[in-house]
C-alpha positions in Angstrom: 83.5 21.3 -71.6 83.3 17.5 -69.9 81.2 15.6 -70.8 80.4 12.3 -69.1 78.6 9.2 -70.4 77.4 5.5 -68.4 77.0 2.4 -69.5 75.8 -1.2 -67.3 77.4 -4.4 -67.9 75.5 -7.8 -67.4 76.5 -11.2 -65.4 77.1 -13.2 -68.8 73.9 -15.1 -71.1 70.7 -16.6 -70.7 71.2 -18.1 -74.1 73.6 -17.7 -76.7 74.4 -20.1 -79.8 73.2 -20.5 -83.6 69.9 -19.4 -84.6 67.6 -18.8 -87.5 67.4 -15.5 -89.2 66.6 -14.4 -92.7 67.0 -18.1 -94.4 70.6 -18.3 -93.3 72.4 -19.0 -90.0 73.4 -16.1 -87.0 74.8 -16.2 -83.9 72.6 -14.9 -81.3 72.7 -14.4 -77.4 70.3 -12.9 -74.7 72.3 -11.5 -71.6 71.1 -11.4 -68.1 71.3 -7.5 -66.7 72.8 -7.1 -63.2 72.3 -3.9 -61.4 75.2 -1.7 -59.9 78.3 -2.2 -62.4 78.7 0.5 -64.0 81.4 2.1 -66.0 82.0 6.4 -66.1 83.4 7.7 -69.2 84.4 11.5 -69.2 85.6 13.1 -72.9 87.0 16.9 -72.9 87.5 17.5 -76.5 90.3 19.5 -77.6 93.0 19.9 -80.6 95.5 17.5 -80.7 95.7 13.7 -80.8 93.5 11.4 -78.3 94.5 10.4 -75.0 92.8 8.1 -73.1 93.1 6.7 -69.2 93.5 3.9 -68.7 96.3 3.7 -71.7 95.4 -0.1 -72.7 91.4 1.1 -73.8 92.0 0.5 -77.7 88.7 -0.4 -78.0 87.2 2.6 -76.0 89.6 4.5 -78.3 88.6 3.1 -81.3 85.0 4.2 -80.5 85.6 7.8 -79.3 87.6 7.9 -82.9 84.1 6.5 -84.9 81.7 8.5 -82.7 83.2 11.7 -83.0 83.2 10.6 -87.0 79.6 9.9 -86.7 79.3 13.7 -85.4 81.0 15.1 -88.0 83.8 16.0 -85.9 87.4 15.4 -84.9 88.2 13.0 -82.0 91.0 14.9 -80.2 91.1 15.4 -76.7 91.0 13.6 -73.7 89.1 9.9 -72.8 89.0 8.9 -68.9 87.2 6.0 -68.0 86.7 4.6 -64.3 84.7 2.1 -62.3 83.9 0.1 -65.2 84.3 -4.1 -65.0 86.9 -6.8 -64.5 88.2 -7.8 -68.3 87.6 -10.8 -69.8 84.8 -12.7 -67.1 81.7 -12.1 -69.2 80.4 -9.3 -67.9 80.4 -7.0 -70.9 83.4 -5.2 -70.0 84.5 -4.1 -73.4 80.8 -3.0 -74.7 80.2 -1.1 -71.2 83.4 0.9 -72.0 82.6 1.8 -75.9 78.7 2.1 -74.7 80.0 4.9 -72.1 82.8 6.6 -74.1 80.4 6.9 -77.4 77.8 8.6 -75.1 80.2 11.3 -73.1 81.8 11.6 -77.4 78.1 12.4 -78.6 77.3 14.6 -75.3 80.2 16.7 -76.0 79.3 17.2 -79.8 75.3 18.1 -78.6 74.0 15.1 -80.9 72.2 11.9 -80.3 72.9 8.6 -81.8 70.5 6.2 -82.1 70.8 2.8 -80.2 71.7 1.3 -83.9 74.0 3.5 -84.9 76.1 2.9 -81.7 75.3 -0.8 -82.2 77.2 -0.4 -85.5 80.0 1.6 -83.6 80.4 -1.0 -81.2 81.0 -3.8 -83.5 83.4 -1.8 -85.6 85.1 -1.0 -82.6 85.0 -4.5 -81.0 83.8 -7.1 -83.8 81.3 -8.4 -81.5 78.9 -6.5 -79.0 76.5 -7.0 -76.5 73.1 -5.5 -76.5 73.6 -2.9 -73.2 72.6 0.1 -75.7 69.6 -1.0 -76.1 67.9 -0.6 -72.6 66.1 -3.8 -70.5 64.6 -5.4 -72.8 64.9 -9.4 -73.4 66.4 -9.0 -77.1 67.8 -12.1 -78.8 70.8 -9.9 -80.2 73.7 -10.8 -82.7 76.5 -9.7 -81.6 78.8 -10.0 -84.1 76.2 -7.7 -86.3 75.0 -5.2 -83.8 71.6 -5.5 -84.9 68.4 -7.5 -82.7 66.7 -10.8 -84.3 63.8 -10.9 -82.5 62.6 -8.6 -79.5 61.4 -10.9 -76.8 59.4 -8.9 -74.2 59.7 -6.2 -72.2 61.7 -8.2 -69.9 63.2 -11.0 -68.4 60.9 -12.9 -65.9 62.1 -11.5 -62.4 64.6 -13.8 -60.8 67.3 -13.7 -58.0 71.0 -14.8 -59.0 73.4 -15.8 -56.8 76.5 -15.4 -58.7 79.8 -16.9 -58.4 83.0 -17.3 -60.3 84.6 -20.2 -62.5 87.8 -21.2 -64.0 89.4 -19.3 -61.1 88.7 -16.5 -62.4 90.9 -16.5 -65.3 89.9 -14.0 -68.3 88.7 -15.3 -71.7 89.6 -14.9 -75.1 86.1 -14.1 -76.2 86.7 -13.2 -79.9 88.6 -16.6 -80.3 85.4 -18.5 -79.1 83.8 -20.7 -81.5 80.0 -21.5 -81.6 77.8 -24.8 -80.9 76.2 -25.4 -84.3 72.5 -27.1 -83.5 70.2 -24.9 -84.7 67.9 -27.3 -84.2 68.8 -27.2 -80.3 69.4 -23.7 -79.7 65.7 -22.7 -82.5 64.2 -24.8 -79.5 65.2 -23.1 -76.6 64.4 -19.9 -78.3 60.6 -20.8 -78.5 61.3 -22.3 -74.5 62.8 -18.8 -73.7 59.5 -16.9 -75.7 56.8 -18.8 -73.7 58.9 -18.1 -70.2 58.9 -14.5 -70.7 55.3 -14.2 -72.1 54.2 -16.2 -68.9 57.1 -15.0 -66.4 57.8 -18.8 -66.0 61.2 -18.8 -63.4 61.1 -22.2 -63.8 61.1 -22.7 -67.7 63.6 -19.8 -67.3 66.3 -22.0 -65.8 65.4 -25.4 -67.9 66.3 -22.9 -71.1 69.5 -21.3 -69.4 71.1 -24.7 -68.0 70.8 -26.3 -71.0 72.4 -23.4 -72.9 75.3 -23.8 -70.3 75.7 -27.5 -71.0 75.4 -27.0 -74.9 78.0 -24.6 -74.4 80.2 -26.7 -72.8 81.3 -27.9 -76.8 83.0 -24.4 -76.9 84.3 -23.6 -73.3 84.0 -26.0 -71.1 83.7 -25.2 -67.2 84.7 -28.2 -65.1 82.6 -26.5 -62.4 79.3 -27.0 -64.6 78.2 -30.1 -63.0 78.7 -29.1 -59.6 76.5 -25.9 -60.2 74.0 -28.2 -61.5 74.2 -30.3 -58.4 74.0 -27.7 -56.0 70.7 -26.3 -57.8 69.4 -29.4 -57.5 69.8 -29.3 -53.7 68.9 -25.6 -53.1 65.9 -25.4 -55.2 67.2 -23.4 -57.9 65.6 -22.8 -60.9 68.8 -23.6 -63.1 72.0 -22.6 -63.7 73.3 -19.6 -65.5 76.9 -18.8 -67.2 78.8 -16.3 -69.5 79.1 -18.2 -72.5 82.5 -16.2 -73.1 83.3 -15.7 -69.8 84.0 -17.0 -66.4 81.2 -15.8 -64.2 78.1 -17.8 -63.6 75.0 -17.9 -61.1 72.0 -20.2 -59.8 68.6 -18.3 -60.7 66.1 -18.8 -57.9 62.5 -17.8 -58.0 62.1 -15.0 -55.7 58.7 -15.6 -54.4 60.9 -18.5 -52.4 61.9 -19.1 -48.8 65.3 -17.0 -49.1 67.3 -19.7 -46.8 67.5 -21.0 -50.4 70.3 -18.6 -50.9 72.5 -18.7 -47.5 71.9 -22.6 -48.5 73.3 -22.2 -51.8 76.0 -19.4 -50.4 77.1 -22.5 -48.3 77.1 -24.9 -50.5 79.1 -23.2 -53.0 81.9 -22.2 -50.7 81.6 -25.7 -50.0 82.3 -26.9 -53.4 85.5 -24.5 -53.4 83.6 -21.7 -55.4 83.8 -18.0 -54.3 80.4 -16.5 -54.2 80.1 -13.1 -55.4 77.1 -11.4 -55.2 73.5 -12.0 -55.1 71.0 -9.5 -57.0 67.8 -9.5 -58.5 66.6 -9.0 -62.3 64.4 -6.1 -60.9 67.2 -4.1 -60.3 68.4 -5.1 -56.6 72.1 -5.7 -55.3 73.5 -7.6 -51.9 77.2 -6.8 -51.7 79.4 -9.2 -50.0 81.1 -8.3 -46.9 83.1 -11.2 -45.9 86.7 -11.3 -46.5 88.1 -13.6 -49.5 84.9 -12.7 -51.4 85.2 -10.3 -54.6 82.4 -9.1 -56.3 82.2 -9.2 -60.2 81.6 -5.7 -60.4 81.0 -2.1 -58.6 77.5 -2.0 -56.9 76.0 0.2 -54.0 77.1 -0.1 -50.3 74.2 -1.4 -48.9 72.8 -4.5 -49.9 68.9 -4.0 -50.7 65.9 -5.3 -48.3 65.5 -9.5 -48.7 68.6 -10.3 -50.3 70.9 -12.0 -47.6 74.8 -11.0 -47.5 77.0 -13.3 -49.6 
């Protein structure tokens, strides 16, 4: 029998640094979803050892190992995974690949984990997660525990991203990342990032997420931050948006705006030098590109939704 499991990834943080929790000190992010990247896992089980396809997954094999544990059975057979996420940009490659593989592992075996306990795999399997298992909601997540610190809201305040890659691309290290230390700094922008979801604030959205970008800046630095920020300033964006342990970023628009915004801020950034590579919404739209020389982050569906110009 196959059995098949999905996972999403998500274009990089909102917020991530030191916070608060329990007397003592955690690290803490809150991704931004992105529609359309997806990653397939399909697990036959069988006797024998564990193959897996694409042969370099040791993390996705690691977690079909614990999740087949966690059902009480053995974790031979065979692991394919496709679609999935370019490695190392932000996007939650690794945690979309365990997320799919552990659900195909537990479909096979006929039992259900709980979003914790695959939480718990994940982090075994990875050291450090993000928080796709646990469905849309705005979660301030550690990641290096698998467990939430605070549920935010239902969601993230609806916003349209224009993404776009940094660093030329190149993949980052993410477990070698340190962390910005001001708790003081990053305790603030948690209450910021509260009152912005409670009252769907785009705005105060984009004040919390720049300044997350620029306090991040102590750990990776992207020598295109300050460009982003001056191209928001000219477009109208709301802010600016990056994976803390990655190289993709976006500019976060309010969508109840003129949408020349975005072929403005298309232009502006190919401009700069900067290859823009897709634009989406938080509600659950995607505009592929079209035009040669652009890539997009991730797998998404062929036609780009209604409003959303191409890239």
């Amino acid at each position: 029998m196959t059995a098949v499991g999905h996972a999403p990834g998500h274009h990089g943080e909102i917020l991530q640094g030191v916070f608060r929790d329990r007397g003592r000190r955690c690290r803490g992010l809150v991704t931004l979803p992105v529609p359309g990247a997806v990653t397939r896992a399909e697990f036959v089980p069988g006797p024998g050892p564990l193959t897996v396809t694409p042969p370099d997954r040791a993390k996705a094999r690691r977690a079909a190992e614990l999740a087949a544990a966690a059902c009480g059975r053995p974790a031979g057979g065979s692991l394919r995974l496709d679609g999935g996420l370019p490695v190392g940009l932000g996007l939650g490659s690794s945690t979309s690949d365990i997320l799919a593989t552990v659900r195909a592992v537990s479909a096979a075996f006929g039992v259900v984990l709980t979003p914790e306990a695959v939480a718990r795999i994940a982090v075994r399997a990875e050291r450090a997660c993000d928080p796709i298992m646990l469905g849309g909601g705005a979660v301030l997540f550690a990641q290096r525990e698998g467990r939430v610190l605070e549920r935010l809201g239902p969601r993230l305040p609806p916003v349209v991203v224009v993404g776009c890659v940094t660093g030329g691309g190149a993949p980052v290290d993410t477990l070698a990342l340190g962390a910005v230390a001001d708790v003081a700094a990053f305790e603030r922008l948690r209450q910021m990032l509260r009152l912005a979801i409670v009252t769907g604030d785009v705005a105060l959205l984009g004040r919390v997420s720049t300044e997350s970008a620029r306090l991040n800046q102590r750990v990776l630095v992207k020598d295109e931050l300050p460009e982003l920020e001056r191209i928001a300033a000219l477009t109208g964006a709301a802010g600016v948006q990056v994976a803390h342990s990655g190289n993709v970023a976006g500019l976060l628009f309010d969508p109840r705006g003129d949408p020349d915004r975005l072929r403005r801020c298309v232009r502006a950034l190919r401009a700069a030098g900067l290859t823009a590579t897709r634009l989406f919404t938080t509600e659950g739209t995607d505009a592929r590109p079209h035009r040669g020389g652009d890539r997009a982050a991730g797998p998404g569906p062929d036609r780009r939704a209604a409003g959303l110009p191409a890239v």
